[in-house]
N, C-alpha and C positions, 0 to 999 in steps of 0.2 A: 504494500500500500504506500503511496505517495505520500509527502507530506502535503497538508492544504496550505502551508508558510512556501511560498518562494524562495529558492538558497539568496536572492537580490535582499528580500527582505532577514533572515536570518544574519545574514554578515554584517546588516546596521543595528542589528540589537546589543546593545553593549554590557549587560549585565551578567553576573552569577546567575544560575538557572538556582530553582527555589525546590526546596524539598517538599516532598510529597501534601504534607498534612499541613505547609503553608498556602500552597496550592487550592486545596481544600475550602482551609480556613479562610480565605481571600474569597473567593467564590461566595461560601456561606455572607459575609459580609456584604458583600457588593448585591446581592438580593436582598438577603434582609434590612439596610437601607433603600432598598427600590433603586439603585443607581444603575442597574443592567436589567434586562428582561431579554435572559440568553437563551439564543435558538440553536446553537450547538456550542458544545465544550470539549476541551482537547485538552486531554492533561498528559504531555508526550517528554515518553523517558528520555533525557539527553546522555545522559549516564548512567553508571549500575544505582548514585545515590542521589540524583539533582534532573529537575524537572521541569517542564517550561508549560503555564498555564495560556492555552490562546480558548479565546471567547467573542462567537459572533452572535449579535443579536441588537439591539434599541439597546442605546443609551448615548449618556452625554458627554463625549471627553473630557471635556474642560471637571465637571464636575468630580469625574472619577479620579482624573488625574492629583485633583487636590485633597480626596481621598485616600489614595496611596500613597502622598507626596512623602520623602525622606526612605520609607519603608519598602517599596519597586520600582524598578525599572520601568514606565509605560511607553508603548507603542504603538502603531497601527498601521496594519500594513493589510492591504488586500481585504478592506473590510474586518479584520479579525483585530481582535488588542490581543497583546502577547505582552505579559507580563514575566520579567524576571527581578531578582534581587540586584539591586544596586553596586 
């Protein structure tokens, strides 16, 4: 199976990839503030221990972005946010 991320979009992400259960927890947050209403999720191994969360669906960057600000990486690329650790 392909990746849905572009290798163009991949090589501008510049963060640590995030472990499984922050991944998770990121997720649970960004719904339960109502800041995504995701139509698919990709929580894809990059390593045996680090993970990289992409989410396509409604929402608002700007908002997100100041939601995660300090604590991920944000991105967007082909419709998707791709979230890694800073």
């Amino acid at each position: 199976m392909k990746s849905v991320i572009s290798p163009v979009c991949l090589q501008r992400i510049k963060g640590k990839r995030v472990k499984r259960t922050e991944a998770v927890g990121l997720l649970k947050e960004l719904v339960a503030e109502q800041l995504i209403q995701p139509s698919l999720v990709l929580i894809k191994q990059r390593t045996p221990d680090a993970y990289q969360l992409q989410i396509k669906g409604n929402y608002n960057f700007q908002e997100i972005e100041m939601f995660v600000k300090n604590r991920f990486a944000l991105e967007e690329c082909m419709g998707y946010l791709v979230f890694d650790t800073p």
